[in-house]
C-alpha positions in Angstrom: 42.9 -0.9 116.8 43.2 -0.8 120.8 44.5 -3.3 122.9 41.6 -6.1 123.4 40.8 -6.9 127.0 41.4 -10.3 128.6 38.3 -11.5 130.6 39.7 -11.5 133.8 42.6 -9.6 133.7 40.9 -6.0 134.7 38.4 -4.8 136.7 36.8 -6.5 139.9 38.7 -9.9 139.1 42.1 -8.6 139.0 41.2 -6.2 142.3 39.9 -9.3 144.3 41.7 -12.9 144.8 40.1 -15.5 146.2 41.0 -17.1 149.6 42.2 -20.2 148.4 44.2 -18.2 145.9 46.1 -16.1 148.1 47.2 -19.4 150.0 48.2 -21.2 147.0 50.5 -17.4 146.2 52.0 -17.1 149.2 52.8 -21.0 150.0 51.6 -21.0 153.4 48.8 -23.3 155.3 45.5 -22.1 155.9 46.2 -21.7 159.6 49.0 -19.7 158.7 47.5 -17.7 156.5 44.8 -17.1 159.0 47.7 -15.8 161.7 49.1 -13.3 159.2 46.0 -11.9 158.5 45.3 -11.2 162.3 48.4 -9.6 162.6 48.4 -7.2 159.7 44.5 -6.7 160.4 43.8 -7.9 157.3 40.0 -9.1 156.5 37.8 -10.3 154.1 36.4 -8.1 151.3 33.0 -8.0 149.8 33.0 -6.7 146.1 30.2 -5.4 144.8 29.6 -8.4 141.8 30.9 -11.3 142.8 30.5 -13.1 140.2 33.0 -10.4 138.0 35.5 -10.8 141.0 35.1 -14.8 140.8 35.1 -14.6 136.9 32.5 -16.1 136.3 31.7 -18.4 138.9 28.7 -18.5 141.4 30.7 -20.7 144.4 30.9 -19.3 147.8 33.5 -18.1 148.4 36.0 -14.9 150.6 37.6 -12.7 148.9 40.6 -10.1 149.6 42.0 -7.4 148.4 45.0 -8.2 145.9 47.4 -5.2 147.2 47.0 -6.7 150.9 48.0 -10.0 149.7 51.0 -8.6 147.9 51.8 -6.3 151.0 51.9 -10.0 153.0 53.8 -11.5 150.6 56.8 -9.2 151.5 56.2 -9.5 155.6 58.8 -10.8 157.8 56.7 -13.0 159.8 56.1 -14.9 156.8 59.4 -16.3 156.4 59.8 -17.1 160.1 56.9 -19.4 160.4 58.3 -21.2 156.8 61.5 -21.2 158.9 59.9 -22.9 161.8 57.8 -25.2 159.4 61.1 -26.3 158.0 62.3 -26.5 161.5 59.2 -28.8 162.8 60.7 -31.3 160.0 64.0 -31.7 160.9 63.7 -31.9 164.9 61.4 -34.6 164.0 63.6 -36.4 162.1 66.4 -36.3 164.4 63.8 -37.3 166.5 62.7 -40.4 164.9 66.8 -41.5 164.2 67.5 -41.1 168.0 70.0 -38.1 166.8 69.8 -36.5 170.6 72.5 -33.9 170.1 71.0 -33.0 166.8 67.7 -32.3 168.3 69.5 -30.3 171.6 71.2 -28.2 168.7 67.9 -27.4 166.6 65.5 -26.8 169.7 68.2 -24.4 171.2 68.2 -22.3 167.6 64.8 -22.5 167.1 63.3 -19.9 164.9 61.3 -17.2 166.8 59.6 -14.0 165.6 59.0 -10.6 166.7 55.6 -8.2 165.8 57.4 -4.9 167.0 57.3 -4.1 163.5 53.8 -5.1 163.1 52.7 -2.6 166.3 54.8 0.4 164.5 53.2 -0.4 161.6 49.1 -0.7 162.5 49.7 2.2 164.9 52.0 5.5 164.0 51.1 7.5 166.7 50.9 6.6 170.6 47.2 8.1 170.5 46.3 5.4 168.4 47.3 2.5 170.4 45.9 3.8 173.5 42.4 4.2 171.5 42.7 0.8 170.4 43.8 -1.2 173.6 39.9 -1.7 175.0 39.5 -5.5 173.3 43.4 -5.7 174.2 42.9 -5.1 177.9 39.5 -7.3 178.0 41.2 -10.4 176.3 44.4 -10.0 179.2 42.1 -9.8 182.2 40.0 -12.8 180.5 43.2 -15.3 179.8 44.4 -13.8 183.5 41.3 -16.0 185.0 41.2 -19.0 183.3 42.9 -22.3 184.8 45.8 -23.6 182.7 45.0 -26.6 180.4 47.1 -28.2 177.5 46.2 -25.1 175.0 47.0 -22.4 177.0 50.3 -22.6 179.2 50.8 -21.4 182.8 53.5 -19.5 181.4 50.9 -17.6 179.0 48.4 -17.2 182.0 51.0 -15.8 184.0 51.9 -13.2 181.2 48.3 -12.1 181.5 48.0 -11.5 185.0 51.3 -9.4 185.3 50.0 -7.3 182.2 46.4 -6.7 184.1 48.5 -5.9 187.3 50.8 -3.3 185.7 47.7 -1.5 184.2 45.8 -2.1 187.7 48.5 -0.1 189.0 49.3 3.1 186.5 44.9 3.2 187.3 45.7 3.5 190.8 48.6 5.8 190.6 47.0 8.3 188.0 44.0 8.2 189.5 41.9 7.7 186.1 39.8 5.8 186.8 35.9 7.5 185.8 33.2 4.6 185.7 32.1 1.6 187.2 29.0 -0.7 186.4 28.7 -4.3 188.2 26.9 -6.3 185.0 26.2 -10.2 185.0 28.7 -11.0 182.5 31.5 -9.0 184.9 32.7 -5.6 185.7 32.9 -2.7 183.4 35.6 0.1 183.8 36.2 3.0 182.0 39.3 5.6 182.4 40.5 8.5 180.8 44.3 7.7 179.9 45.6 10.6 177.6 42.3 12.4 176.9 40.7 9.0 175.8 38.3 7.0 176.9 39.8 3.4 177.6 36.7 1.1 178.7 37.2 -2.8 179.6 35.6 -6.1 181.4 36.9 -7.9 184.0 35.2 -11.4 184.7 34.3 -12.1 187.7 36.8 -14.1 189.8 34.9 -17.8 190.8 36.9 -19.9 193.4 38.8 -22.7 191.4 41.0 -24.3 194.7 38.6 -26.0 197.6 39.6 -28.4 199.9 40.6 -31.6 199.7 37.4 -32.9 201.9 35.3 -31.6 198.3 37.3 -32.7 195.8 34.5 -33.6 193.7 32.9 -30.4 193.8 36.7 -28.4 192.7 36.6 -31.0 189.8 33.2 -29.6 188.7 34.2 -26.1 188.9 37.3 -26.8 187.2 35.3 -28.0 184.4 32.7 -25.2 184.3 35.5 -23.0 183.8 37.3 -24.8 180.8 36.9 -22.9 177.4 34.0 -24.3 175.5 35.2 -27.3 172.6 33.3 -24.7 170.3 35.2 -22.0 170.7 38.7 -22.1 168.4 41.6 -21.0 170.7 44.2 -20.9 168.0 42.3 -17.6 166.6 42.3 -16.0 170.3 45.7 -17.0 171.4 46.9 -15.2 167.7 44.9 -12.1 168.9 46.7 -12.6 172.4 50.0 -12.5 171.0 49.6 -9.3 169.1 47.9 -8.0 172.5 50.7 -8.4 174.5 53.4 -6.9 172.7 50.5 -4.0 171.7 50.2 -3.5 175.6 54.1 -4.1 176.6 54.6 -0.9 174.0 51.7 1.2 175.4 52.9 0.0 179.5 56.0 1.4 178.7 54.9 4.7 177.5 52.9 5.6 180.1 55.0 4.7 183.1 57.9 6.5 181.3 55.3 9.8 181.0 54.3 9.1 184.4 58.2 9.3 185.7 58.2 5.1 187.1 60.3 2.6 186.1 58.5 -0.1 183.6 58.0 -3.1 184.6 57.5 -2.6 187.8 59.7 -5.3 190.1 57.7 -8.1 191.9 58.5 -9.0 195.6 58.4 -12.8 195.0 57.5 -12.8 199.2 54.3 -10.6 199.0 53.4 -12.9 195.8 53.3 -16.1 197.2 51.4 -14.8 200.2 48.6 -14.2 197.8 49.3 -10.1 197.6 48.1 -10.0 194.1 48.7 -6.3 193.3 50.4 -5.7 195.9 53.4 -7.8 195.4 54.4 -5.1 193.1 56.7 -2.4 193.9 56.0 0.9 192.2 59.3 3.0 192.1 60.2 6.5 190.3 62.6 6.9 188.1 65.6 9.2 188.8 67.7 10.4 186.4 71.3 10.0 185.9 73.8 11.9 187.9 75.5 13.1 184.5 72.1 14.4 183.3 71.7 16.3 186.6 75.1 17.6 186.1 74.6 18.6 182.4 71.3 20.4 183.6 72.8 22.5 187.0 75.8 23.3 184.7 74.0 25.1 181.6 73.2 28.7 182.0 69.6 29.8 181.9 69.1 32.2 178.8 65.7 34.0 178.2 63.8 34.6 175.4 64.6 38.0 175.5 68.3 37.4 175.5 67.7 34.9 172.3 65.7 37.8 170.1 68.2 40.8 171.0 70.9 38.1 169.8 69.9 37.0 167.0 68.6 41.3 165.8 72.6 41.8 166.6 73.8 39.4 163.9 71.4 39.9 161.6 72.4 43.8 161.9 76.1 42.9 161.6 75.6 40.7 158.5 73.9 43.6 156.4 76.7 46.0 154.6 74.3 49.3 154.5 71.5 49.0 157.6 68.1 50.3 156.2 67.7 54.0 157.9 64.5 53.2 158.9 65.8 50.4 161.3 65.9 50.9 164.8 68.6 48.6 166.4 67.9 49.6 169.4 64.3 49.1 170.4 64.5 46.2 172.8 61.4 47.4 174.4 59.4 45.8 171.4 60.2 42.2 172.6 58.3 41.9 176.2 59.7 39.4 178.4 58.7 35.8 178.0 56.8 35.6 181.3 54.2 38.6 180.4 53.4 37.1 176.7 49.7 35.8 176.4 47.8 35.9 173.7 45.2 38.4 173.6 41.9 37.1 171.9 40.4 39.5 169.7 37.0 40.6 169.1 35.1 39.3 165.8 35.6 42.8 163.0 32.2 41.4 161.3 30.0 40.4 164.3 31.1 42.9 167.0 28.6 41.2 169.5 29.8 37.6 169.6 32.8 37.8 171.9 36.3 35.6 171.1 36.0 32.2 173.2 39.5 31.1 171.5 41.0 29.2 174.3 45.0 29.4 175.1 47.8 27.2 176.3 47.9 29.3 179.4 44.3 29.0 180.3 44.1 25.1 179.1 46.8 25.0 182.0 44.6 26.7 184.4 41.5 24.5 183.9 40.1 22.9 186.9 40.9 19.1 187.3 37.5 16.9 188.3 37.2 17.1 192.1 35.8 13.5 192.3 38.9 11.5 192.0 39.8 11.7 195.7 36.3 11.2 196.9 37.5 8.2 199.4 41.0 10.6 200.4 39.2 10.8 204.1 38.2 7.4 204.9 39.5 4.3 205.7 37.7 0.6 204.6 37.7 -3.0 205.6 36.6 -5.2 203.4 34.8 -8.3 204.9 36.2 -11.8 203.5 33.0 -12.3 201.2 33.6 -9.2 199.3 36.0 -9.0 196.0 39.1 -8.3 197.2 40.8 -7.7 193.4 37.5 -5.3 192.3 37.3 -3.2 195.5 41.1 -2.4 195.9 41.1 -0.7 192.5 37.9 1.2 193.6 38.9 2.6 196.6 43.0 2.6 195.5 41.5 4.9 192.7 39.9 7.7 194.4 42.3 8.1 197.2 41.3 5.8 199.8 42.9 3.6 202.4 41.9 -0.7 202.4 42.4 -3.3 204.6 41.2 -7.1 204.1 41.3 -10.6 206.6 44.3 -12.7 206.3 41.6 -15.2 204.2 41.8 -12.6 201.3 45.3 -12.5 201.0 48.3 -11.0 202.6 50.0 -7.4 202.1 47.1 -5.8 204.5 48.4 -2.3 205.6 46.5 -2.7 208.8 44.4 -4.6 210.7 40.7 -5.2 211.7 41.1 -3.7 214.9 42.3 -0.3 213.4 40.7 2.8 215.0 41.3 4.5 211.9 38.8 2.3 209.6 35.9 4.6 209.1 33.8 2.1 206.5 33.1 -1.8 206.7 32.3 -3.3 202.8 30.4 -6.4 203.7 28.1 -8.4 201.6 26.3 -10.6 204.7 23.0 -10.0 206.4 23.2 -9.2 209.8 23.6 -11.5 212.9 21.8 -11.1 215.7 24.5 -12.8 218.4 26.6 -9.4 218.3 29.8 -9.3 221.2 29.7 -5.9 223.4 33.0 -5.3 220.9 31.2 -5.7 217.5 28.4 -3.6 219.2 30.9 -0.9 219.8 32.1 -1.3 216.6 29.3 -0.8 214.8 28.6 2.5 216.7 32.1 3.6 215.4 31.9 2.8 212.0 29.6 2.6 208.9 28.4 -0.5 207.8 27.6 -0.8 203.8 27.0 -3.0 201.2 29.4 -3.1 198.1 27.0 -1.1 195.4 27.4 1.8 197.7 31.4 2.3 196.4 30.4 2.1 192.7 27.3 3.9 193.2 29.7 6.8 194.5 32.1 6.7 192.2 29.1 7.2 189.3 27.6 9.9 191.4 31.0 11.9 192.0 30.4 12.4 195.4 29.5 10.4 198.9 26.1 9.5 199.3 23.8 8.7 202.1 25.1 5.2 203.8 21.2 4.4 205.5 20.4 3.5 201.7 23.0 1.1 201.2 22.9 -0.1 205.3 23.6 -3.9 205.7 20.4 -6.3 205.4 18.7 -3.4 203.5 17.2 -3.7 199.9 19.4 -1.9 197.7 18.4 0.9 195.0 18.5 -0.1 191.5 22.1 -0.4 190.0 21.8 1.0 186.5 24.2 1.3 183.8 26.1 4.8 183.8 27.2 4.8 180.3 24.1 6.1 178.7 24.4 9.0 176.2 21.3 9.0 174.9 18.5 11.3 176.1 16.4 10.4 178.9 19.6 7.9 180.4 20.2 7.4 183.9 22.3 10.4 185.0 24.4 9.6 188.1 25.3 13.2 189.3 21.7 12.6 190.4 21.8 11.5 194.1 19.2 9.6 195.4 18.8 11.7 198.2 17.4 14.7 196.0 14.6 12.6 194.4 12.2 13.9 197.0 13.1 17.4 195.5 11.8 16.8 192.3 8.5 16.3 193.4 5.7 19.6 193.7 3.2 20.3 195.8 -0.1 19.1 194.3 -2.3 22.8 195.2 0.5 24.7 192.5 -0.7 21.9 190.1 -4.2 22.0 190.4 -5.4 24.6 187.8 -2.9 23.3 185.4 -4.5 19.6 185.9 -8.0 20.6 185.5 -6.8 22.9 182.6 -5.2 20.0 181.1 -7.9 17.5 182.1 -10.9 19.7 179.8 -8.3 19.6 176.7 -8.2 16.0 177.1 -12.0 15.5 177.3 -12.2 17.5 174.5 -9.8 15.2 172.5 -11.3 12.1 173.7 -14.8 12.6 172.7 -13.2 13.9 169.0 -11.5 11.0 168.9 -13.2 8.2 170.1 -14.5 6.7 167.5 -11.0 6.0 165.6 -9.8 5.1 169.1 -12.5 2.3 169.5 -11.9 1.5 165.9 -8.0 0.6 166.2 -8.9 -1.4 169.5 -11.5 -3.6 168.2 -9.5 -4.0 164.8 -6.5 -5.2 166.8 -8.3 -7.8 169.0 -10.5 -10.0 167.9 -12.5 -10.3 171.5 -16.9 -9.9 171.8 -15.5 -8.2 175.2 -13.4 -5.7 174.0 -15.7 -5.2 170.7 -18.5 -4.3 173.6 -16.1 -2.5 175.6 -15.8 0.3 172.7 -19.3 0.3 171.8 -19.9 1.3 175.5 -17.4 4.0 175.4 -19.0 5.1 171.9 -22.1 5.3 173.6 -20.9 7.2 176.4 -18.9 9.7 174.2 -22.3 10.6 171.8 -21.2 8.6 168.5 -23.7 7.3 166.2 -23.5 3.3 166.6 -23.7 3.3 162.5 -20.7 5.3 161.8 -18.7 3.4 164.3 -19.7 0.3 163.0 -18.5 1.3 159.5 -15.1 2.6 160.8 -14.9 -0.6 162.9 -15.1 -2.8 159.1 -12.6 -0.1 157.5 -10.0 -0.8 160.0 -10.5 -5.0 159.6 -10.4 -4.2 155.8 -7.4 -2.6 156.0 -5.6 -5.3 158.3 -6.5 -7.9 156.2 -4.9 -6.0 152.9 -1.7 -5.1 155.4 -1.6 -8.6 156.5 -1.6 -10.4 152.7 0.6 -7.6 151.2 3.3 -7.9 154.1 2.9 -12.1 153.3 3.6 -11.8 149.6 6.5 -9.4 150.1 7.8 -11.8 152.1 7.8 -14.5 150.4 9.4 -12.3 147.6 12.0 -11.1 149.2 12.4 -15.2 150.5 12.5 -15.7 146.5 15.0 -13.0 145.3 17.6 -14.5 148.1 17.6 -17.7 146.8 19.6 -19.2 144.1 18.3 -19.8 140.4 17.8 -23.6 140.9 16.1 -23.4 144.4 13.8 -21.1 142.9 12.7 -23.2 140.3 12.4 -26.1 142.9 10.5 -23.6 144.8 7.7 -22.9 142.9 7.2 -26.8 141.2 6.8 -27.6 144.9 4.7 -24.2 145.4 2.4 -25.3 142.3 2.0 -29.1 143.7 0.1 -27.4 146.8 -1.7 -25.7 144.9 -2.9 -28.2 142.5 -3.7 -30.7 145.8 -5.4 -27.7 147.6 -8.3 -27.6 144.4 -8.6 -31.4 144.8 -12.1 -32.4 146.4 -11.3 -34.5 149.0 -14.6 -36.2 150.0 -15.1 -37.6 154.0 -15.0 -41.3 152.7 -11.5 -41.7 151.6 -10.2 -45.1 150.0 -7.3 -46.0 147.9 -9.5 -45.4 144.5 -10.2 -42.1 145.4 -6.8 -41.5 146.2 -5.5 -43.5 143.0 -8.2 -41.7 140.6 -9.2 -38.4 141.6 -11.6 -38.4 138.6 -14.2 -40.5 140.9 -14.2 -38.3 143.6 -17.6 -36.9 142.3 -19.1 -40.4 141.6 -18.2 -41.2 145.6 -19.8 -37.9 147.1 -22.8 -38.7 145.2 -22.7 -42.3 146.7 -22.1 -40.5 150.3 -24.6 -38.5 149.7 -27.5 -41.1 149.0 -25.8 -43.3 151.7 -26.6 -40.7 154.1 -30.5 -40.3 152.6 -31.1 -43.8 153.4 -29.7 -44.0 156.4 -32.2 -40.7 157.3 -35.3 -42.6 156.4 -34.6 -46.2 158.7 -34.5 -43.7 161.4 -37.4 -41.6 161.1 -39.8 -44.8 160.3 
């Protein structure tokens, strides 16, 4: 007899554990448990019967894998935060006893815990991390704007903003940055770091100091910034911690690749003057003298030198050489600069030709052309544009940019530079121009701020009239489409004159094309007038497509009958999509609210058959058997009441 099977004990109940299960194993709170499962990317399950993995029972519930509970169960983070639950107790009781010393000596050992692990774990290779940093980067720039309150600290804000500096930077010093799109909710950016598409959102940047002359206006933007009482930033700040040390490993990596020293030092005087990125100092790392030595020291051996090497010793080791062994062809090992790998053509399809690409021609591929599009010009930005966005912009593809003093300090030049070639401004025009702003304006390019992102989508400099100051600007549409039929930015403005033809090549094709149409219309125009008429209920439109029956030749009584199969056919559409509805509204629904359902589904219809006579009183309503004794007396009422008129 085989081993009889416990209910519970296999199958979907012993895969799954409840969430209120896996607290009670792992002796944690709920907010705890919530924290570890954020930081192992753990999530709720949904098994396929959950009423198997419940055993038994119908409560709502969220379930979890069992191995990814056991696999917390052994985490290290779980035993700090026990540690620092254990340490919340004692500092307040030293606390409470006025133990000062005591409390000095607990806060200074305080129990702290570190997710390298964690990042080493969730991500085994550096192409992984930088795949998954999109949501990272958006929640750094988004915690980098917001004022600090009592749940999030200056010190965390702070964090934030040197995080979204340092990648501000490596954008601007790798030039990789690809796509730009100025969106209501902020501004979205996409790069290419390490053959990957890294796309984020910066918010916009709303002013949150004013003077003190409106300090009741800077209290009402303060609040209109605040996060929302909604919103729970316990589960955010959880997903910021593991950000930061996620972005403090991937920082590190690419400033190393890129030959800079991570982080990059801050000049505390270029801060406080308001430099924002530019209080940073980017600097290249040099290696160490020994290294250097090591390197000029070591003599250069070729690949050829290696092969005839290693042929001698393996010559040498052998008692009797083979007599078919040549030890001396060293003409069969070309040098190392001529190898290349010679593609070869296909033996069963001698037509296709090899397309198998090489190291040495992956080397030789072009590199896009459009990331120094701004390399010959020189802007000023006016002190109503973004100073933060367009810096990046122009930083990105190889330009030069100035800004006022009211922007912030760490200008490389001034507004009187005769080397600016572009003005950014986002004003209309005045009219009371100085003979120096005239002259200006001569000497430089005024254009609004679309035209720099429009470029950068385009790949190339367009036409400045478009974009002129005080001008209507073209549509700004998204340029991440990848469907067919998107906007495609490589197509300038300038060439939409191009694509249209001259009307006398088109005008046999049109009357070609006009005939087939006629032809179709008049074959057609009866199911045509049919759908229209079925659709809307409207005398108008219903005499609209008998007019164009008439017109077309169609017999009035073969439309008309087309015209009552299309109603009939609604109507059957309409009632069949109600009652599958209602029983899909039916399945969803528990056993007891279905029966509840229908008893209150039958009480309408029992109350719809009820006659309900015009002279309502409480007996009819009390006895329903008399409503036909009452209609009767209605109806003679209304007899009499005929005759005093007429005599």
């Amino acid at each position: 007899m085989g081993r009889l099977k416990q209910k519970g004990k296999a199958g979907a109940a012993k895969a799954y554990v409840t969430r209120s299960s896996a607290v009670k194993k792992l002796q944690c709170s709920l907010a705890d448990f919530r924290r570890l499962c954020i930081l192992k990317g753990i999530f709720p399950r949904e098994p396929r019967h959950k009423k198997r993995a419940n055993k038994g029972s119908t409560a709502p519930t969220s379930f979890y894998y069992a191995k990814d509970i056991a696999y917390i169960a052994h985490e290290p983070v779980l035993n700090k935060l026990r540690e620092h639950k254990a340490f919340a107790k004692k500092i307040s009781r030293a606390l409470g006893r006025g133990e000062w010393s005591t409390a000095k000596n607990l806060e200074e050992n305080k129990p702290v815990y570190r997710l390298d692990h964690i990042i080493k774990e969730r991500y085994p290779s550096f192409i992984d991390a930088v795949r998954d940093i999109d949501d990272a980067l958006c929640m750094i720039f988004l915690f980098a704007s917001l004022p600090s309150n009592p749940r999030v600290s200056p010190a965390l804000i702070e964090n934030c903003a040197r995080l979204a500096a340092e990648w501000q930077l490596y954008i601007m010093h790798t030039q990789s940055l690809r796509k730009v799109f100025l969106s209501i909710k902020g501004v979205y950016y996409q790069a290419e770091v390490m053959d990957q598409n890294v796309t984020w959102l910066v918010p916009y940047q709303f002013p949150q100091n004013v003077s003190y002359l409106f300090e009741s206006v800077s209290m009402l933007l303060k609040l209109s910034i605040q996060i929302p009482s909604d919103v729970d930033v316990r589960v955010m700040l959880t997903f910021l911690e593991l950000y930061q040390t996620l972005l403090g490993f991937v920082f590190f990596k690419l400033y190393t690749d890129a030959g800079l020293v991570y982080p990059p030092p801050l000049d505390s005087g270029k801060d406080e003057s308001g430099a924002g990125v530019g209080a940073f100092n980017l600097r290249t790392a040099n290696p160490s003298p020994a290294t250097e030595a090591l390197k000029s020291d070591a003599p250069k051996v070729s690949s050829k030198e290696v092969r005839q090497t290693i042929k001698n010793i393996t010559a040498e080791s052998s008692s009797v050489p083979p007599a078919d062994v040549d030890v001396d062809r060293t003409d069969s090992f070309p040098d190392a600069a001529d190898e290349e790998f010679v593609p070869q053509t296909s033996k069963s399809d001698l037509d296709v030709p090899s397309s198998l690409p090489t190291l040495l021609s992956l080397s030789s591929l072009p590199k896009p052309s459009s990331t120094n599009i701004f390399a010959p010009y020189t802007f000023w930005l006016s002190r109503e544009s973004s100073r933060s966005i367009f810096e990046l912009l122009i930083r990105s593809f190889g330009g030069r940019i100035g800004w006022p003093v009211s922007s912030g300090g760490g200008s490389p030049f001034t507004e009187d530079d005769e080397a600016i070639t572009h003005v950014i401004i986002d004003r209309p025009a005045a009219r009371g121009d100085t003979a120096q702003e005239r002259e200006r304006r001569r000497q430089r390019k005024y254009v609004q701020p679309q035209w720099v992102v429009d470029c950068i989508n385009a790949g190339k400099i367009l036409l400045e009239d478009l974009y002129a100051q005080g001008k209507a600007l073209p549509p700004h549409l998204s340029p991440f489409g990848e469907r067919d039929g998107a906007y495609d930015p490589t197509i300038g403005l300038a060439n939409v004159g191009n694509l249209l033809v001259d009307d006398a090549e088109l005008s046999e094709d049109s009357q070609e094309a006009e005939n087939i149409e006629m032809s179709e219309l008049e074959e057609g125009v009866t199911s045509m007038a049919a759908l229209t008429v079925a659709a809307a209920d409207d005398p108008e439109a219903l005499r609209a497509a008998e007019l164009a029956a008439e017109a077309a030749g169609v017999d009035y009584g073969a439309f008309e009958k087309e015209v009552q199969k299309k109603q009939q056919k609604q109507k059957q559409d309409a009632v069949v999509d109600g009652v599958g509805e209602e029983d899909m509204n039916k399945i969803l629904m528990s056993k007891r609210k279905r029966q509840l359902y229908e008893r209150m589904k039958y009480g309408e219809r029992k109350r719809a058959t009820e006659v309900r006579p015009e002279v309502t009183g409480w007996a009819i309503l009390t006895f329903p058997q008399h409503a036909k004794l009452a209609e009767k007396r209605t109806n003679i009422e209304k007899d009499r009441r005929r005759k005093v008129r007429t005599s």
